[in-house]
PyMOL Python script that loads the backbone (N, CA, C, O; Angstrom):
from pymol import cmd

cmd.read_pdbstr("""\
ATOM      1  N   UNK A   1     -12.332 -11.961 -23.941  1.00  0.00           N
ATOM      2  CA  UNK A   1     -11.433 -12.492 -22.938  1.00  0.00           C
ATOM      3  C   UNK A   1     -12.197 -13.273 -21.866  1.00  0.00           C
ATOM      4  O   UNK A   1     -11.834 -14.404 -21.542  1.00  0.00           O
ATOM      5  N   UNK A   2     -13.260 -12.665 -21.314  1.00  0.00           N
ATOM      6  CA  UNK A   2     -14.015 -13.590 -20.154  1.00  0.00           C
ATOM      7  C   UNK A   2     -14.675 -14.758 -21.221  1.00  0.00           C
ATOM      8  O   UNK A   2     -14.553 -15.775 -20.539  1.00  0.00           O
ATOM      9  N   UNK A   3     -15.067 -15.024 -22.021  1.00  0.00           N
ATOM     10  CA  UNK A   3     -15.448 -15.916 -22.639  1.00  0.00           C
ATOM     11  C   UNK A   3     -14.116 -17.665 -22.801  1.00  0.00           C
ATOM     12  O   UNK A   3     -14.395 -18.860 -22.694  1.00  0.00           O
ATOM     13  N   UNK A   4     -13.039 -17.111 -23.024  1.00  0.00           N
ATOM     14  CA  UNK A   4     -12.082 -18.288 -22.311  1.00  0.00           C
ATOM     15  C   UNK A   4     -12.035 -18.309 -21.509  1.00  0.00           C
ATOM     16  O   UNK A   4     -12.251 -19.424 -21.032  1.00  0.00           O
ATOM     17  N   UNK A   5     -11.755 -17.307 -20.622  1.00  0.00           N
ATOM     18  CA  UNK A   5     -11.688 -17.913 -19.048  1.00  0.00           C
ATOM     19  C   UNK A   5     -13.340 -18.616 -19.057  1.00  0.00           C
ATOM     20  O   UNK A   5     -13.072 -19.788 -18.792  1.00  0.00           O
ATOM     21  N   UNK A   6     -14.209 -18.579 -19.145  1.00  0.00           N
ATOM     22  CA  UNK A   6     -15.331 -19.339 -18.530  1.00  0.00           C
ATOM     23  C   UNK A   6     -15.063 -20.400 -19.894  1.00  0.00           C
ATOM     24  O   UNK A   6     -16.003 -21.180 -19.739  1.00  0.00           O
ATOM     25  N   UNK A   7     -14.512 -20.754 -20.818  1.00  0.00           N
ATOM     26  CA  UNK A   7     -14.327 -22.025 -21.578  1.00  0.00           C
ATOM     27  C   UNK A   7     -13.158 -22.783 -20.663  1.00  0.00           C
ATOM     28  O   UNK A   7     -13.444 -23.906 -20.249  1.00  0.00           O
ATOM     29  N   UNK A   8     -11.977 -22.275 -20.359  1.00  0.00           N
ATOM     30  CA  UNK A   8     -11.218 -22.553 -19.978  1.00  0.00           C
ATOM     31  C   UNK A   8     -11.805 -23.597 -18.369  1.00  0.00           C
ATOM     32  O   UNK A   8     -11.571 -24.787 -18.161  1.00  0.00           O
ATOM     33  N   UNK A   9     -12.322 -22.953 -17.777  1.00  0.00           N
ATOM     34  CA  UNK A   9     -12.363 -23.025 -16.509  1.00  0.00           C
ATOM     35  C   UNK A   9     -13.784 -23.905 -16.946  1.00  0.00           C
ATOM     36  O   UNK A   9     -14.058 -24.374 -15.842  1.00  0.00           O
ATOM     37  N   UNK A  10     -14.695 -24.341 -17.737  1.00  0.00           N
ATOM     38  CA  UNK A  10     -15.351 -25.399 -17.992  1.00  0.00           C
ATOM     39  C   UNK A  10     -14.824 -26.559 -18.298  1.00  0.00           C
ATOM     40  O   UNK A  10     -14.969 -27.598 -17.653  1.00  0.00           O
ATOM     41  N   UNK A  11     -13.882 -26.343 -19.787  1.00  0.00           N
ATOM     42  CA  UNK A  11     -13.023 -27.646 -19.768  1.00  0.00           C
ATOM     43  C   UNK A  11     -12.218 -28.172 -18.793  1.00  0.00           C
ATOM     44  O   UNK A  11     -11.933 -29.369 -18.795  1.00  0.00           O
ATOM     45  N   UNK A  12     -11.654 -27.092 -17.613  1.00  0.00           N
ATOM     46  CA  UNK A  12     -11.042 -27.998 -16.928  1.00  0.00           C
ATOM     47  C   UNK A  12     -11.423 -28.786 -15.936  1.00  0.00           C
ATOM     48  O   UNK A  12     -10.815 -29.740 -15.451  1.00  0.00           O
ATOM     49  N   UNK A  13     -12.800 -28.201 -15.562  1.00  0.00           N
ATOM     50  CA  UNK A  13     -13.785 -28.684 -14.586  1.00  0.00           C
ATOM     51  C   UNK A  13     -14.064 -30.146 -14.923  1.00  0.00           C
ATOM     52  O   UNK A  13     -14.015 -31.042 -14.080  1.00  0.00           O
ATOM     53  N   UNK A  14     -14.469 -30.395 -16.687  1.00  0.00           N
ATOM     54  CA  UNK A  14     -14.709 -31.800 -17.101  1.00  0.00           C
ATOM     55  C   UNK A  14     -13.511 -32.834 -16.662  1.00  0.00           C
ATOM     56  O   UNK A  14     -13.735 -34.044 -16.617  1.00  0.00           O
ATOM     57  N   UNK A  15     -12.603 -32.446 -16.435  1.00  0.00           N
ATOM     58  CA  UNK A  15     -11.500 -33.855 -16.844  1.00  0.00           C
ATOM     59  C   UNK A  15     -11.849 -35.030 -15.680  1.00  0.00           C
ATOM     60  O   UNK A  15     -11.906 -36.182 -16.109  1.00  0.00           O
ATOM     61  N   UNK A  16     -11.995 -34.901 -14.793  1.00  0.00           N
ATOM     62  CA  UNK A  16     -12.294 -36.273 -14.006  1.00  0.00           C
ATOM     63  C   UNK A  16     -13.751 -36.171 -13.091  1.00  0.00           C
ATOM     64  O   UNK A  16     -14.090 -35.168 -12.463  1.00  0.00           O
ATOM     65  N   UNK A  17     -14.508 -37.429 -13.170  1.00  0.00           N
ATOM     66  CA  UNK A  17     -16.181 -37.551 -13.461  1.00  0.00           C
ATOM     67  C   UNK A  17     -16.332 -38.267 -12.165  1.00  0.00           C
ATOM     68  O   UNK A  17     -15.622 -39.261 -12.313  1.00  0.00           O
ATOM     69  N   UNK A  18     -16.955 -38.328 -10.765  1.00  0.00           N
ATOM     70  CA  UNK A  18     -17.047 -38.709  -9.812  1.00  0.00           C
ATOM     71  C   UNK A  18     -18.311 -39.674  -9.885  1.00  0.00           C
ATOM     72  O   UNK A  18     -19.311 -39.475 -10.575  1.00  0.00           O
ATOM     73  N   UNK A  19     -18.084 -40.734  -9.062  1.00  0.00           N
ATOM     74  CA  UNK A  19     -19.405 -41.669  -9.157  1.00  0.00           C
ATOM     75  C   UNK A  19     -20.582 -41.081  -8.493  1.00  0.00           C
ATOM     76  O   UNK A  19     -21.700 -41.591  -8.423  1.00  0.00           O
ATOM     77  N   UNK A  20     -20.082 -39.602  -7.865  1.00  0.00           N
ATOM     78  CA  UNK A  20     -21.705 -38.917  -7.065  1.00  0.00           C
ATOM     79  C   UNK A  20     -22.111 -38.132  -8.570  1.00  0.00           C
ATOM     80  O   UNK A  20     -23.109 -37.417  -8.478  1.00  0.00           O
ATOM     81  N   UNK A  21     -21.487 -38.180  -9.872  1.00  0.00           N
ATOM     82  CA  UNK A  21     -22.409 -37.223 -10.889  1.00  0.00           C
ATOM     83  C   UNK A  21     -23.322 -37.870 -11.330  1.00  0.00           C
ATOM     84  O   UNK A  21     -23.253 -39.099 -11.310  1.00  0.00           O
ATOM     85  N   UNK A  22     -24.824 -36.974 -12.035  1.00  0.00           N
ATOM     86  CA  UNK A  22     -25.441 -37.789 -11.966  1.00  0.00           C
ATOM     87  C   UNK A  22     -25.186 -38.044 -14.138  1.00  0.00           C
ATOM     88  O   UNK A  22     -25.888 -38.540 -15.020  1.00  0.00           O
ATOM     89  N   UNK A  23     -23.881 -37.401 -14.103  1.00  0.00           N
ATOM     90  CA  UNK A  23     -23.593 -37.866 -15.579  1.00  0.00           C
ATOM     91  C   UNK A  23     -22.986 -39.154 -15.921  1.00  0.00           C
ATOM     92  O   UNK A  23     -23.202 -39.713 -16.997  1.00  0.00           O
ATOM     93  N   UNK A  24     -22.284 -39.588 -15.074  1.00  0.00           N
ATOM     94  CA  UNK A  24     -21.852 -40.984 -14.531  1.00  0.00           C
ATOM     95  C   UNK A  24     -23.083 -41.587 -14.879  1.00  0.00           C
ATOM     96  O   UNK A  24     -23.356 -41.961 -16.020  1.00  0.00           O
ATOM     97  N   UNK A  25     -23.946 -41.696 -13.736  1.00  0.00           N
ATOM     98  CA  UNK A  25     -25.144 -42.691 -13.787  1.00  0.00           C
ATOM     99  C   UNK A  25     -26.076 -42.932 -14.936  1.00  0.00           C
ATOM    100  O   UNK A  25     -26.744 -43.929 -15.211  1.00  0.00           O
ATOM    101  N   UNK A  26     -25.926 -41.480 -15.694  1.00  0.00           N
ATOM    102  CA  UNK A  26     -26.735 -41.896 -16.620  1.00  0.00           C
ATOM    103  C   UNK A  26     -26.145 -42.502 -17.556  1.00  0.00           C
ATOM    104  O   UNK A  26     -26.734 -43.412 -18.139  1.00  0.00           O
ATOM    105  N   UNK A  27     -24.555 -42.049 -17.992  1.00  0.00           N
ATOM    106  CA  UNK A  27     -24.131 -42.583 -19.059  1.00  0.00           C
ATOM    107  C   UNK A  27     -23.708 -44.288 -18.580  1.00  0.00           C
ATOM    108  O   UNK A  27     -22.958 -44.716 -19.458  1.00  0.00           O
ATOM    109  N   UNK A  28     -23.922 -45.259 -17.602  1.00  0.00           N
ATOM    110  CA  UNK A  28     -23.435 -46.429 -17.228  1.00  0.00           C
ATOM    111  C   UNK A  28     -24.726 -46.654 -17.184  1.00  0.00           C
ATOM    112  O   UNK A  28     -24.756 -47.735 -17.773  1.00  0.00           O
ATOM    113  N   UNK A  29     -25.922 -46.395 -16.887  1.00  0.00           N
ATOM    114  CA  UNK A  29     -27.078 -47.165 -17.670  1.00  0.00           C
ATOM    115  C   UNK A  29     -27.098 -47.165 -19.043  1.00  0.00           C
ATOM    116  O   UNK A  29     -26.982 -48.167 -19.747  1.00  0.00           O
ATOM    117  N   UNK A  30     -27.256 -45.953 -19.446  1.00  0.00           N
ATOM    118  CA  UNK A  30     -26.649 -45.931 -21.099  1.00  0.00           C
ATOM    119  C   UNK A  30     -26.316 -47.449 -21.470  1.00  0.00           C
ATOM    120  O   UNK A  30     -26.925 -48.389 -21.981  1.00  0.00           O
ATOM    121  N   UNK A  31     -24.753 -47.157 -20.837  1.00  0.00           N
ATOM    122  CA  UNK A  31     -24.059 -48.205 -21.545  1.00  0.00           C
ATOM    123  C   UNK A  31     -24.521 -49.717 -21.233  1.00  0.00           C
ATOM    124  O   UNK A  31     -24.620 -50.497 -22.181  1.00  0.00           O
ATOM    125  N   UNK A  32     -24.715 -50.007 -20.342  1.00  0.00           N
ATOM    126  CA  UNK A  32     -25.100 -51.127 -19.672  1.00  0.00           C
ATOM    127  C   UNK A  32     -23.656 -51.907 -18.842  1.00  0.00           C
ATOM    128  O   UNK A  32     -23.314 -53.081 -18.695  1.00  0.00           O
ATOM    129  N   UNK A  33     -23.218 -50.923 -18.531  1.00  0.00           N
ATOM    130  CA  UNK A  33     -22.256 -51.546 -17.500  1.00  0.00           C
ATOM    131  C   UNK A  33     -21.794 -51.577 -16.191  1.00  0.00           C
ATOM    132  O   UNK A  33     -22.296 -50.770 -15.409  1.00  0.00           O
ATOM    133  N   UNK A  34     -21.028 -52.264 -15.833  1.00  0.00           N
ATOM    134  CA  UNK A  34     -20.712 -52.367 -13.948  1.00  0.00           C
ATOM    135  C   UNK A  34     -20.669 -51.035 -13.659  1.00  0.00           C
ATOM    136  O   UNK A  34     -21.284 -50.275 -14.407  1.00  0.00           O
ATOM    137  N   UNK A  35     -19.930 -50.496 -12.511  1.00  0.00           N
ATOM    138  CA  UNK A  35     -19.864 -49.719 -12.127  1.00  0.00           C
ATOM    139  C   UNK A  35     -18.466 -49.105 -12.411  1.00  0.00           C
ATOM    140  O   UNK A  35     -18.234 -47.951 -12.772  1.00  0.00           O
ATOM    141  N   UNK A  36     -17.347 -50.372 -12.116  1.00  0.00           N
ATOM    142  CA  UNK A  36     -16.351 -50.677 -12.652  1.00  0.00           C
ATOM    143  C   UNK A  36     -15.768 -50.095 -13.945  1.00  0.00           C
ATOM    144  O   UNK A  36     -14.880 -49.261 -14.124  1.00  0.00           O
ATOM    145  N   UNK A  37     -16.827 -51.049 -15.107  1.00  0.00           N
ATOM    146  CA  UNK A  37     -16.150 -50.595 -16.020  1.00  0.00           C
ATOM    147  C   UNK A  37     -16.905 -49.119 -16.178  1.00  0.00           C
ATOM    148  O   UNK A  37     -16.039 -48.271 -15.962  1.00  0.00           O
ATOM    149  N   UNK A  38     -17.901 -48.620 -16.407  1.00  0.00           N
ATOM    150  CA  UNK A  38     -18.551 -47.447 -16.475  1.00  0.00           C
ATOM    151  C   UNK A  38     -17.444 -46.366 -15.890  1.00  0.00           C
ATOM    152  O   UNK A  38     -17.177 -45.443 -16.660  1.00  0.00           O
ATOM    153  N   UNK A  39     -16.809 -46.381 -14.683  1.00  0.00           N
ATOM    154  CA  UNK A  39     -16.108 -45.377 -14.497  1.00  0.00           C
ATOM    155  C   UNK A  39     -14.696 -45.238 -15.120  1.00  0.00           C
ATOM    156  O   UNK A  39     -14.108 -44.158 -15.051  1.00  0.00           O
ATOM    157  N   UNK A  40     -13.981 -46.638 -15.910  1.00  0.00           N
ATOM    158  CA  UNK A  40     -13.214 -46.486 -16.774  1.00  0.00           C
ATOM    159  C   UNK A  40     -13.328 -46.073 -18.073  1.00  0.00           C
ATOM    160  O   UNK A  40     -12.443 -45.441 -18.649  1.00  0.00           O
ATOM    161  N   UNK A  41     -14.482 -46.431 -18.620  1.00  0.00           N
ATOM    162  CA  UNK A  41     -15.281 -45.725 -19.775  1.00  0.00           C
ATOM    163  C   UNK A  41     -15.514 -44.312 -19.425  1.00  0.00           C
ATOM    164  O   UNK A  41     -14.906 -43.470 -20.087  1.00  0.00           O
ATOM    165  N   UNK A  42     -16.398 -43.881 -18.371  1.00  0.00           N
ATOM    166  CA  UNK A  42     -16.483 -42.337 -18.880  1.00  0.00           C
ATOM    167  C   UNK A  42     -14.699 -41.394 -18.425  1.00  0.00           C
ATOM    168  O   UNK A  42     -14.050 -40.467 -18.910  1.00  0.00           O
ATOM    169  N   UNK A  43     -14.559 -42.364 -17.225  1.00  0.00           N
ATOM    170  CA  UNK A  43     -13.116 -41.457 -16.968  1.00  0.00           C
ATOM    171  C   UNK A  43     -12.242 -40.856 -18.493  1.00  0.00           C
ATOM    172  O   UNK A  43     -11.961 -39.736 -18.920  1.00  0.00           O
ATOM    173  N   UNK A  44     -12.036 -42.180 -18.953  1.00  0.00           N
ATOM    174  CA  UNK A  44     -11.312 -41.874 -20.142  1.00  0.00           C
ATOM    175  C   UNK A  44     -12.068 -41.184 -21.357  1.00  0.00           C
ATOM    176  O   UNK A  44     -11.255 -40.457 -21.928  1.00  0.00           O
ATOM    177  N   UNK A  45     -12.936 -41.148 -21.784  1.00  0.00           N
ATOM    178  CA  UNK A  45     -14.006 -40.175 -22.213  1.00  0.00           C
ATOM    179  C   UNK A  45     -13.945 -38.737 -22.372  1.00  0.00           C
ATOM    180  O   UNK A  45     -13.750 -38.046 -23.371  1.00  0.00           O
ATOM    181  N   UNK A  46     -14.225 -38.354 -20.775  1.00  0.00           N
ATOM    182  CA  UNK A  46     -14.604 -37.214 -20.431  1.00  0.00           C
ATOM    183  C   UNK A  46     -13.236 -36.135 -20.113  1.00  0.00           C
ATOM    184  O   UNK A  46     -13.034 -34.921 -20.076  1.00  0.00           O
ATOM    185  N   UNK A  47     -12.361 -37.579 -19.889  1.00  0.00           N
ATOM    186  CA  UNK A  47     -10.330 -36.828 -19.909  1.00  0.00           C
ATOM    187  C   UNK A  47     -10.244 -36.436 -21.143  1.00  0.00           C
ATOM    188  O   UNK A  47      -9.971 -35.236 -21.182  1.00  0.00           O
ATOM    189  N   UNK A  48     -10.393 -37.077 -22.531  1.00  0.00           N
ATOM    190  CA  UNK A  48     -10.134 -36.994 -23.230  1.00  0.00           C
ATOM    191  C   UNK A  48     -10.898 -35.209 -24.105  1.00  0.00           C
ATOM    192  O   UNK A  48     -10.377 -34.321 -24.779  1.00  0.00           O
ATOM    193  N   UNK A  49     -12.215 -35.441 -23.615  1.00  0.00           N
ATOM    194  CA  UNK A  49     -12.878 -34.449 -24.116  1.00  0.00           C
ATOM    195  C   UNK A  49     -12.521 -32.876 -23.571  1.00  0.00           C
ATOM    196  O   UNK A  49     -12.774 -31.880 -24.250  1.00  0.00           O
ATOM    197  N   UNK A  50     -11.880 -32.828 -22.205  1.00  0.00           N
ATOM    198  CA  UNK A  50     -11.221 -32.422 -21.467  1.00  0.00           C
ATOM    199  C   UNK A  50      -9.787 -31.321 -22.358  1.00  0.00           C
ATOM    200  O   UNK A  50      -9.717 -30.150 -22.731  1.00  0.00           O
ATOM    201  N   UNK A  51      -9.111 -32.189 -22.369  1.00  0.00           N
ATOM    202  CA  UNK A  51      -7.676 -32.121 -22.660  1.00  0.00           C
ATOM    203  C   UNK A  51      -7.721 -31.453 -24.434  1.00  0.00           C
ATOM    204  O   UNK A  51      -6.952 -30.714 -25.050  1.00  0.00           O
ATOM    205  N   UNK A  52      -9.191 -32.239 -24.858  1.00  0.00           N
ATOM    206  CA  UNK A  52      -9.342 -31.466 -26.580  1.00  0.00           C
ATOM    207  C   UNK A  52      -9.879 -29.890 -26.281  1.00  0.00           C
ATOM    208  O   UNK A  52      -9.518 -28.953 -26.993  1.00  0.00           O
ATOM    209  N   UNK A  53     -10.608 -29.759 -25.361  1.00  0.00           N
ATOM    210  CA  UNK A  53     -11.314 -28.419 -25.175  1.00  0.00           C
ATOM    211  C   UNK A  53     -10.297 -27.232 -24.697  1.00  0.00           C
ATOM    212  O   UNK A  53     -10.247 -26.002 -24.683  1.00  0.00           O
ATOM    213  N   UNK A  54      -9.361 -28.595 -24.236  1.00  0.00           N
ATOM    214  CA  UNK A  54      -8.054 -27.459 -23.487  1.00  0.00           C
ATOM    215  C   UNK A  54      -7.586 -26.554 -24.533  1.00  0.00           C
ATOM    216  O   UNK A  54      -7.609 -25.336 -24.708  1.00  0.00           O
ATOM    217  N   UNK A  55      -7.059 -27.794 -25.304  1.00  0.00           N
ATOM    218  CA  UNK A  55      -6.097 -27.261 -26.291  1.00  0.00           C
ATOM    219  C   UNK A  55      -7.297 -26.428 -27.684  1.00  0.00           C
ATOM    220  O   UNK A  55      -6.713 -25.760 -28.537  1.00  0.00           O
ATOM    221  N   UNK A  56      -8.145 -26.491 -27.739  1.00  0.00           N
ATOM    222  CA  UNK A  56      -9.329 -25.688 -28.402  1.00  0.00           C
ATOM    223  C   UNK A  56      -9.325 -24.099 -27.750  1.00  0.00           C
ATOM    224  O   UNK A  56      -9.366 -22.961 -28.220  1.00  0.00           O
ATOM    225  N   UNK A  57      -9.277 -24.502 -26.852  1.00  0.00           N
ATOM    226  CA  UNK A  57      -9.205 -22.493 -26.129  1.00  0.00           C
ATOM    227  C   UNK A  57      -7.662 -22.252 -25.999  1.00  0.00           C
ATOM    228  O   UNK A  57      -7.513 -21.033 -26.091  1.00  0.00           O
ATOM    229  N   UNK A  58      -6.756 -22.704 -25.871  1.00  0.00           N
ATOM    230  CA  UNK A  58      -5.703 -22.421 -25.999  1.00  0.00           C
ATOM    231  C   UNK A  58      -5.371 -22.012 -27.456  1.00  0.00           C
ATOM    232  O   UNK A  58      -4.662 -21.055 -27.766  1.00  0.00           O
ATOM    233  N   UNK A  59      -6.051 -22.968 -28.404  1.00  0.00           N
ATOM    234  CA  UNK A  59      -5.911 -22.348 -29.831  1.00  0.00           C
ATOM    235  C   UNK A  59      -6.802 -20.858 -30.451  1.00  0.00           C
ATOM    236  O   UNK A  59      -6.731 -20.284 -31.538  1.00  0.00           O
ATOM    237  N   UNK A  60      -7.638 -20.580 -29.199  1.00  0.00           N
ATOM    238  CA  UNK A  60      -8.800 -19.465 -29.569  1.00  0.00           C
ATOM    239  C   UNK A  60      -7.980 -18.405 -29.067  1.00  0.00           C
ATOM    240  O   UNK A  60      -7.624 -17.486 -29.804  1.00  0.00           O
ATOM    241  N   UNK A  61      -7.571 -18.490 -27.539  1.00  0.00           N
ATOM    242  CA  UNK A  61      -6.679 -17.475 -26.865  1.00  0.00           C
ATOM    243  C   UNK A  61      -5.550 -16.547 -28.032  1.00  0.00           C
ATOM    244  O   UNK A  61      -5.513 -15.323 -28.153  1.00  0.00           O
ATOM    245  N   UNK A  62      -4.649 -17.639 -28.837  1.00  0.00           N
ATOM    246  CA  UNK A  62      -4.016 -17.110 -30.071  1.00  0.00           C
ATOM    247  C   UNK A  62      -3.850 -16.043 -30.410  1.00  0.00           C
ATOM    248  O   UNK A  62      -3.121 -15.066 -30.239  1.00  0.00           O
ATOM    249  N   UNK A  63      -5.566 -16.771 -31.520  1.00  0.00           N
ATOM    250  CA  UNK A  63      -6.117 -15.723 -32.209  1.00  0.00           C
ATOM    251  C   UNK A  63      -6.768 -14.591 -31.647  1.00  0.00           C
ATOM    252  O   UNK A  63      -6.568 -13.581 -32.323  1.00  0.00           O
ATOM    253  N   UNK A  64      -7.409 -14.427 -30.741  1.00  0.00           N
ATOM    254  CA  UNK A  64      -8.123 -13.669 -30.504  1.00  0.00           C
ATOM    255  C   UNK A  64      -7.178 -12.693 -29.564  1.00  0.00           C
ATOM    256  O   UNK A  64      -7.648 -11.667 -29.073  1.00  0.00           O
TER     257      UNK A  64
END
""", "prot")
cmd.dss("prot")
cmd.show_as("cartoon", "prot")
cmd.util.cbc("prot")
cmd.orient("prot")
C-alpha cells in the first residue's frame, strides 16, 4: 500500500515541469531549442508521462 501512495504521489508530482528544473535545462539543450519551444516540448512530454503513470498505479491499486 505505501508503495502507491509514494508511486502515486511521484507521478503526480511529474505532470507540469517549471523553467527553474534543472530537467528542463537539460532536456532543451538536449534538444536544441528556444526556450519557448523546449517548454512546450517537455510540458507535453512530461504531462503525458504523468497521466500514463497515473493510470499505471491506478491499474496496480486493483490488483493488489
Amino acid at each position: 500500500m505505501m508503495v502507491l501512495i509514494a508511486l502515486a504521489a511521484g507521478t503526480g508530482a511529474l505532470f507540469a515541469v517549471h523553467v527553474t528544473s534543472n530537467t528542463f535545462w537539460l532536456l532543451q539543450s538536449l534538444l536544441g531549442q528556444s526556450v519557448r519551444g523546449a517548454l512546450k516540448t517537455v510540458s507535453v512530454g512530461v504531462s503525458v508521462a504523468s497521466v500514463v503513470g497515473l493510470g499505471m498505479t491506478l491499474a496496480l491499486s486493483t490488483v493488489l
